[in-house]
Structures are given as structure tokens and as C-alpha cells.
C-alpha positions as a Markdown table, in Angstrom:
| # | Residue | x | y | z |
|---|---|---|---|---|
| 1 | Unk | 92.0 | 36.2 | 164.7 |
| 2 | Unk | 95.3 | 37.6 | 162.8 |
| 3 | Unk | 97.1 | 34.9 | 161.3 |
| 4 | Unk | 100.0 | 37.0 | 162.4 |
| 5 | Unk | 100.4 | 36.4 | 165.8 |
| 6 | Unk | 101.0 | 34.3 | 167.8 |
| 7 | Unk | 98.3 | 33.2 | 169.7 |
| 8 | Unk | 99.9 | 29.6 | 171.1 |
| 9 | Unk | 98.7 | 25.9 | 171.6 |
| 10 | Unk | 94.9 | 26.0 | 171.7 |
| 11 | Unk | 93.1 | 23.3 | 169.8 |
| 12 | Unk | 94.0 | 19.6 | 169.8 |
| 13 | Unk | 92.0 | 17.3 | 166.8 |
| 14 | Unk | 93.2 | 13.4 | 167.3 |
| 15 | Unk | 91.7 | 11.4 | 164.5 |
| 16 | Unk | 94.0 | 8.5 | 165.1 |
| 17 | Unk | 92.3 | 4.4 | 165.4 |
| 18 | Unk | 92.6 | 0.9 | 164.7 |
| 19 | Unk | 89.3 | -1.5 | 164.1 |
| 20 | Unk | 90.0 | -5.0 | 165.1 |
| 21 | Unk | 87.2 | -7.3 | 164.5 |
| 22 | Unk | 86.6 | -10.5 | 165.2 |
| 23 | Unk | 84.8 | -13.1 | 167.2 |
| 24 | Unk | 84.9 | -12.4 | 171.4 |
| 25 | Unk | 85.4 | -16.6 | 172.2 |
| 26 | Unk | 89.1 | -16.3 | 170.4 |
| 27 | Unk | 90.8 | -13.0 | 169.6 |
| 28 | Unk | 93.3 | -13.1 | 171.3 |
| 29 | Unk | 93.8 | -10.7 | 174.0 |
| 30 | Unk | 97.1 | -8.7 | 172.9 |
| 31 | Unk | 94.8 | -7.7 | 169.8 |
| 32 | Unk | 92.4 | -6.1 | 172.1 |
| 33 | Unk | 95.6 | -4.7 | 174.2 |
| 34 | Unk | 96.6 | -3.1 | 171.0 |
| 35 | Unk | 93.2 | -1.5 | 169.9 |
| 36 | Unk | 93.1 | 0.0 | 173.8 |
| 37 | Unk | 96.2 | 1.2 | 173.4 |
| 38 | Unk | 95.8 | 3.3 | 170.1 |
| 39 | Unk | 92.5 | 4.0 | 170.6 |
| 40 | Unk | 91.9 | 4.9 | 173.9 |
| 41 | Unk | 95.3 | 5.3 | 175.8 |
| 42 | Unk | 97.0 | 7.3 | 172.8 |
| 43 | Unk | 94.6 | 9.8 | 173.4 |
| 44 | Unk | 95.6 | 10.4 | 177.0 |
| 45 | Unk | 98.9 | 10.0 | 176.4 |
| 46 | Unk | 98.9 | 12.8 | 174.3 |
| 47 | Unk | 96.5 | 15.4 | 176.4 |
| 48 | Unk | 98.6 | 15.1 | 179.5 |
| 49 | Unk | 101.5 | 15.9 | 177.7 |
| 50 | Unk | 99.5 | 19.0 | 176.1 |
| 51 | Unk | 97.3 | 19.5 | 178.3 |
| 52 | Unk | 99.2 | 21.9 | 180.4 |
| 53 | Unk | 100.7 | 24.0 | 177.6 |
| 54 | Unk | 97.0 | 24.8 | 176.6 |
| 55 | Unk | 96.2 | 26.2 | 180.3 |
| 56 | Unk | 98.9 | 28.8 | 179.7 |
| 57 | Unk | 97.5 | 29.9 | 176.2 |
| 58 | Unk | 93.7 | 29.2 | 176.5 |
| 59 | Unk | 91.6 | 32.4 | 177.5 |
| 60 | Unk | 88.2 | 33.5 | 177.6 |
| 61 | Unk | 88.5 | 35.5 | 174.5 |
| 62 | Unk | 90.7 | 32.2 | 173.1 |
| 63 | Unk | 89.0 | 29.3 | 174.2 |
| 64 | Unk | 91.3 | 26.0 | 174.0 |
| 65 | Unk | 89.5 | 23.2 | 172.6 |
| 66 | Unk | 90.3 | 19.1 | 172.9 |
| 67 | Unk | 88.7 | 17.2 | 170.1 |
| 68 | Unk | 88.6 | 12.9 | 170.1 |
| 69 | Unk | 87.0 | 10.6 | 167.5 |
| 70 | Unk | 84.3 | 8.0 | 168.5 |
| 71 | Unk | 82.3 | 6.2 | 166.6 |
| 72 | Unk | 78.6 | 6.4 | 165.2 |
| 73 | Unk | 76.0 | 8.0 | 167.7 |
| 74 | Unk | 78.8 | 8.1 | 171.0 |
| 75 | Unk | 77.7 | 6.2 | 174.2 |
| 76 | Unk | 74.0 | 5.4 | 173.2 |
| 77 | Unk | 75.0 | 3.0 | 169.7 |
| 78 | Unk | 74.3 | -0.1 | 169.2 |
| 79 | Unk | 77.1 | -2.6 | 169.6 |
| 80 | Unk | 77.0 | -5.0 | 166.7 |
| 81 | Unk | 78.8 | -8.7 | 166.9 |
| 82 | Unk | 82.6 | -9.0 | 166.2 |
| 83 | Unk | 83.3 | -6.0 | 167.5 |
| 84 | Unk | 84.2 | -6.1 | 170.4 |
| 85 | Unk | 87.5 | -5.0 | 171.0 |
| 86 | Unk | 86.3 | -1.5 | 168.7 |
| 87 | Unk | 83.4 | -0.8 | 170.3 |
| 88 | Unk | 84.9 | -1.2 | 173.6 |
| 89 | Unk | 87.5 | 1.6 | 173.3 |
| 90 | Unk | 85.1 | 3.9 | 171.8 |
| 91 | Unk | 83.2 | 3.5 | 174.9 |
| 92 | Unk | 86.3 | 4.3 | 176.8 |
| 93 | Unk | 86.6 | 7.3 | 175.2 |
| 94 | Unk | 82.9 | 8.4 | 175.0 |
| 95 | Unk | 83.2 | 8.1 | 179.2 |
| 96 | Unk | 86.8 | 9.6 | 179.5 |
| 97 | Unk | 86.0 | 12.7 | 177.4 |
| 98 | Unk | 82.4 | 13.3 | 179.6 |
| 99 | Unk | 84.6 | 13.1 | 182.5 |
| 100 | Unk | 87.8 | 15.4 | 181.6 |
| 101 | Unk | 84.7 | 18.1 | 180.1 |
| 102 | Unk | 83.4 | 18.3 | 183.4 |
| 103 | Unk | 87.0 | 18.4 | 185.3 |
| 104 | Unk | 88.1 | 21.4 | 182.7 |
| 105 | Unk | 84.8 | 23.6 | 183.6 |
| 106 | Unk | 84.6 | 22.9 | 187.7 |
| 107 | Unk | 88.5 | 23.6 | 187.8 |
| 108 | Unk | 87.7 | 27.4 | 185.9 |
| 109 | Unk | 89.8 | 26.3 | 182.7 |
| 110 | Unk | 89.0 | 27.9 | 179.2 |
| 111 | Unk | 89.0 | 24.7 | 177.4 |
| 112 | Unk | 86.3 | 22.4 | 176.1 |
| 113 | Unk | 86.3 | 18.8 | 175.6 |
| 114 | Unk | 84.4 | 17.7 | 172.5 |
| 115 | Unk | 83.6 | 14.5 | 170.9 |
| 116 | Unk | 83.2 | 14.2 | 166.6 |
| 117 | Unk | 81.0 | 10.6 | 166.4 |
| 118 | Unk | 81.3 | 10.2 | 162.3 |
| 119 | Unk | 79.4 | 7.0 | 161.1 |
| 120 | Unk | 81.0 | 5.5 | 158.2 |
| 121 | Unk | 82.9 | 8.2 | 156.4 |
| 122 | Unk | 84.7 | 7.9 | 152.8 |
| 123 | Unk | 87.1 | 7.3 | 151.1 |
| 124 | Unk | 89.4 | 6.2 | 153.7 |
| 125 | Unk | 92.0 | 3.6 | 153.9 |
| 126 | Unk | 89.8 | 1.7 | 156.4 |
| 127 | Unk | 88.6 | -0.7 | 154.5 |
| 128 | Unk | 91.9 | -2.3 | 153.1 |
| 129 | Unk | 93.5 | -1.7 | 156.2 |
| 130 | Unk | 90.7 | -3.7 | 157.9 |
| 131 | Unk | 91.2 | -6.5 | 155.8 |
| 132 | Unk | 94.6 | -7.0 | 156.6 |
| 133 | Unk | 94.3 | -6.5 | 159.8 |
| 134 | Unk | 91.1 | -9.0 | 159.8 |
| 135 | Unk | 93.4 | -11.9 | 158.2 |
| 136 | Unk | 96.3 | -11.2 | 160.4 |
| 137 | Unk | 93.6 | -12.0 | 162.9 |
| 138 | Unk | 92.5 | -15.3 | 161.3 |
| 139 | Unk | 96.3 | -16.4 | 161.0 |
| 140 | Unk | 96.9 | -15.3 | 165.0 |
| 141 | Unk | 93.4 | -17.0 | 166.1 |
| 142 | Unk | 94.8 | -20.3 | 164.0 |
| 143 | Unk | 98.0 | -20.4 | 166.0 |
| 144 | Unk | 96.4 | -19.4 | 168.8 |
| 145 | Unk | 93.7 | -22.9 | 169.3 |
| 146 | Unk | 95.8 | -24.9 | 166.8 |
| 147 | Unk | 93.1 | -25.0 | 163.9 |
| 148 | Unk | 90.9 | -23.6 | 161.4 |
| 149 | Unk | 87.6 | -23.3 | 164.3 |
| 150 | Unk | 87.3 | -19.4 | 164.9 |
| 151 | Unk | 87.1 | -18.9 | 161.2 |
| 152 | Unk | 84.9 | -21.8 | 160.2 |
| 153 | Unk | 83.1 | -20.8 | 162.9 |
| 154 | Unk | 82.6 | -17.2 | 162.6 |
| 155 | Unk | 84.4 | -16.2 | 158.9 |
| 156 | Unk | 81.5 | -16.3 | 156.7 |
| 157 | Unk | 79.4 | -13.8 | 159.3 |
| 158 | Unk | 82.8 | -11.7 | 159.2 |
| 159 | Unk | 82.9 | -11.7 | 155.3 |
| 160 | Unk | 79.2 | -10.5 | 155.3 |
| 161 | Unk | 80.1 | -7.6 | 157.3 |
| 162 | Unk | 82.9 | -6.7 | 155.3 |
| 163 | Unk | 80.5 | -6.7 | 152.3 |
| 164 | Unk | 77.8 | -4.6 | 153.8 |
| 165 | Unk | 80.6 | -2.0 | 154.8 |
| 166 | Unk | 81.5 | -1.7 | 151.3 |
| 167 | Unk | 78.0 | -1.4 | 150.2 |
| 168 | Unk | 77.3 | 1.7 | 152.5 |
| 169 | Unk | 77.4 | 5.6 | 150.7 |
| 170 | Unk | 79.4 | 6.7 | 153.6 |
| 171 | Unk | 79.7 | 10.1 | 154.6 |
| 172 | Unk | 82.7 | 12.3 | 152.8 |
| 173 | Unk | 85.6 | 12.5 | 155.0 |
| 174 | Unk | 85.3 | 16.2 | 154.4 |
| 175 | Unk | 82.5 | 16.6 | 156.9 |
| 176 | Unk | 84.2 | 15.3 | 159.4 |
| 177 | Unk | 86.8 | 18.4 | 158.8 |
| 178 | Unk | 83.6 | 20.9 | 158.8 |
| 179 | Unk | 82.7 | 19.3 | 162.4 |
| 180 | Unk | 86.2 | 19.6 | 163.4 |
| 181 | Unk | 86.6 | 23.3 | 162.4 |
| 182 | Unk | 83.3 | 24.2 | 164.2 |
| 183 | Unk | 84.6 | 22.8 | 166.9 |
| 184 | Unk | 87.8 | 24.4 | 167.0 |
| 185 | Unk | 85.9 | 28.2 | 166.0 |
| 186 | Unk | 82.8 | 28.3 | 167.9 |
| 187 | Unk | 81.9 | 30.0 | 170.9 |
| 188 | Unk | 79.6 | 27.1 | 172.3 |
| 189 | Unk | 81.0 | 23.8 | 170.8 |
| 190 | Unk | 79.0 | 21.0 | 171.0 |
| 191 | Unk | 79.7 | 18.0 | 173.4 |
| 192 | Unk | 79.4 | 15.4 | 170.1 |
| 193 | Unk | 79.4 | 16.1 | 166.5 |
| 194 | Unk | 77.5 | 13.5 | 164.7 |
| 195 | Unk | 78.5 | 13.1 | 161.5 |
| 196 | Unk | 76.3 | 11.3 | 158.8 |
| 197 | Unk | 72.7 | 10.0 | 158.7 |
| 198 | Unk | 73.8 | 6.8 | 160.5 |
| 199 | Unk | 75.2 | 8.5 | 163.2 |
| 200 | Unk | 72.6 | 10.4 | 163.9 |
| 201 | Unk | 70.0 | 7.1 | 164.0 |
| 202 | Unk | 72.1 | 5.6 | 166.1 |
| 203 | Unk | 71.8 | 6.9 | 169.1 |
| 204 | Unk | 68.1 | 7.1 | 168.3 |
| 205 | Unk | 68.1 | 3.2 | 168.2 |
| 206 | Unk | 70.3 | 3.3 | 171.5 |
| 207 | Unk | 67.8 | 4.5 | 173.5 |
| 208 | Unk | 65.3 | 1.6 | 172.5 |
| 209 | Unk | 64.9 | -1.4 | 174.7 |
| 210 | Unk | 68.3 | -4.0 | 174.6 |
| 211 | Unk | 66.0 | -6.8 | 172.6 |
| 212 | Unk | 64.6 | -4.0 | 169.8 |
| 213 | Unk | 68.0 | -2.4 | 169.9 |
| 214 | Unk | 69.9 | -5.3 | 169.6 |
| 215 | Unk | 67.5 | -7.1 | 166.6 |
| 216 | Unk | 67.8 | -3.6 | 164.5 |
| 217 | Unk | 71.2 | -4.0 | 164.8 |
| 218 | Unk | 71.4 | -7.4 | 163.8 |
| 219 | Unk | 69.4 | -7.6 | 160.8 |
| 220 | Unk | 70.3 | -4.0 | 159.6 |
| 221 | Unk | 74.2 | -5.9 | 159.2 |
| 222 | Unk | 73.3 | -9.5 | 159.1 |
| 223 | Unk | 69.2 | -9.5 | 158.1 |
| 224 | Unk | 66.4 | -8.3 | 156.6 |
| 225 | Unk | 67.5 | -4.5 | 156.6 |
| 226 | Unk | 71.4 | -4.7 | 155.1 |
| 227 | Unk | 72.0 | -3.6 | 151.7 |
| 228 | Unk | 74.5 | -7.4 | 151.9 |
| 229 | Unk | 71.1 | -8.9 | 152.3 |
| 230 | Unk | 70.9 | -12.0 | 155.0 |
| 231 | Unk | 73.4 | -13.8 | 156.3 |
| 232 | Unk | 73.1 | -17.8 | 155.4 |
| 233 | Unk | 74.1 | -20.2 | 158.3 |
| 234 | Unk | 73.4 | -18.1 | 161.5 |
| 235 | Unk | 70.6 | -17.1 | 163.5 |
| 236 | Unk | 69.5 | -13.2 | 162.9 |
């Protein structure tokens, strides 16, 4: 298209997340209210304030296009332990996106609803974020029960999966752009984007039966398949 005109609000990208991990028996719940919040229900707060300014400028010749983040292979990954709170607003997104796609196309609207799934993508500020954010959790779980039990209990499994995340390649956070753009520019998008080798295996381990899916996705964090190696204490 001409870079001249003006050609008015068609594409929305919304990158924007929080990862709180930690163990389901004590996070506490305003933690997981604040991971909903950003991660889910920031997303619709800001498509049904758009939403209706791309109906007046989307077209058939200028498709409007909505584009969320979700995580690894969409609805089919695995959900490893301690993240609960993350998973569970990806989810929530996965569903709400599959839902608004098929409310755009039955009410004759020229805009797609797409989802970008990147595994884990570098270099990011995630990491050091998620630390902090992990020992804010610790500090709020310790006020929370009144002692040192959550992280006794569940730190050193928490401290291994911080070190196998270091220890993954990653994905450059440049593909994630490339999926984005294709998105925005194609004449078919796709529904999901998978972005990186992981997140293309995921789903492919999704689809396996719960006790295979769930004991790949154990050990390759916590056993026999992570680069951290196996987790001393717990039962992988």
C-alpha cells in the first residue's frame, strides 16, 4: 500500500504479559488476579475500545487484523508445575481469541483474529523480571502462612526451573516480529503462529495421552530430558 495515505486503524499486535510462578497450595490469590488481569483482561480491554474504529476502516481489499500472544503450542501444551496462574491466562486467551475469530467472520467483518504462540524467545527482560517477581512471591507467600513452608517446600523445584530456563537457546525475539508482520500482510493469516522448535513440539506432545503428556513434561524441566539435569528431592 502507499505509505502516503491514509488508510486508518487496521492491525492491532499486543505483546504485553506477566509470568507468576509459583506453587498452586499458597500463591496467593491477588497474584493470580493480577496475572488475569494483564494477561487476559488487558487484552479485551483494549479490543472493545478498538474494536469498533477497525469496523469503519477494515475492507476487503484492507483486511483488519487482531493479533494476541500465547504461549508455546496454544491450547494443546503441556502445563508444567508452578505455573499455574501463567498457564491459566494463556488458556483464556487461546479460548477467547477462537471465539471472537469466529464472531468477526459469521457477523461479515473484514478482520481476522490471530494468535502468535512463541516458545521461549531471547533476549528478553523475562528472565530478571521473573526473578523479582518470583521473590516478591516468596516474601508475600511468607506473610501470607506466617513461615518459611511454601519455599522450603517447593523453592528448590522453583530454582531448578529457573536454571533450565536459562539454559534453553531460545528463539530470537526477531521472529516473533516476522510472525507478527505476516500476520498483519497476508491475505490468509494463520489462526496461530508458532514460533520456535519448542513450540512447535508442543502441541505435538499435547495431543498425547495426560500420563505420557504430563511425564514428558515433567522430566523434560525437572528429569531425565532437561538440559538442568534432575531435580534432587522430588518425585519426577
Amino acid at each position: 500500500k502507499d505509505p502516503s495515505k491514509d488508510y486508518g486503524f487496521t492491525g492491532l499486535c499486543m505483546y504485553h504479559g506477566i509470568a507468576y510462578n509459583g506453587p498452586a497450595e499458597y500463591m496467593p490469590l491477588d497474584m493470580y488476579e493480577r496475572q488475569i488481569q494483564v494477561n487476559f483482561l488487558g487484552f479485551l480491554r483494549v479490543i472493545q475500545k478498538i474494536l469498533p474504529l477497525m469496523k469503519e476502516h477494515a475492507s476487503a481489499s484492507l483486511p483488519g487484523r487482531i493479533i494476541l500472544t500465547g504461549t508455546g503450542g496454544g491450547p494443546c501444551s503441556p502445563c508444567p508445575p508452578l505455573l499455574t496462574a501463567y498457564m491459566s491466562s494463556k488458556f483464556a486467551t487461546e479460548a477467547y481469541c477462537q471465539s471472537l475469530r469466529q464472531e468477526l467472520f459469521m457477523s461479515g467483518s473484514n478482520i481476522e483474529a490471530c494468535m502468535i504462540n512463541p516458545g521461549f524467545v531471547k533476549p528478553t527482560m523475562l528472565m530478571e523480571e521473573g526473578k523479582k517477581l518470583t521473590n516478591r512471591m516468596w516474601e508475600v507467600c511468607e506473610k501470607k502462612i506466617g513461615s518459611t513452608k511454601a519455599k522450603d517446600e517447593f523453592g528448590p523445584l522453583m530454582d531448578h526451573f529457573i536454571e533450565y530456563s536459562a539454559l534453553q537457546p531460545g528463539t530470537h525475539v526477531s521472529e516473533v516480529c516476522k510472525a507478527a508482520e505476516h500476520a498483519l500482510l497476508a491475505p490468509v493469516p494463520k489462526s496461530s503462529y508458532k514460533v520456535g522448535i519448542d513450540s512447535k513440539l508442543a502441541p505435538i506432545v499435547g495431543m498425547l495421552p495426560t500420563g505420557v503428556r504430563e511425564t514428558i513434561a515433567r522430566h523434560g524441566i525437572y528429569g531425565i530430558l532437561s538440559p538442568a539435569g534432575t531435580v534432587k528431592g522430588y518425585r519426577v
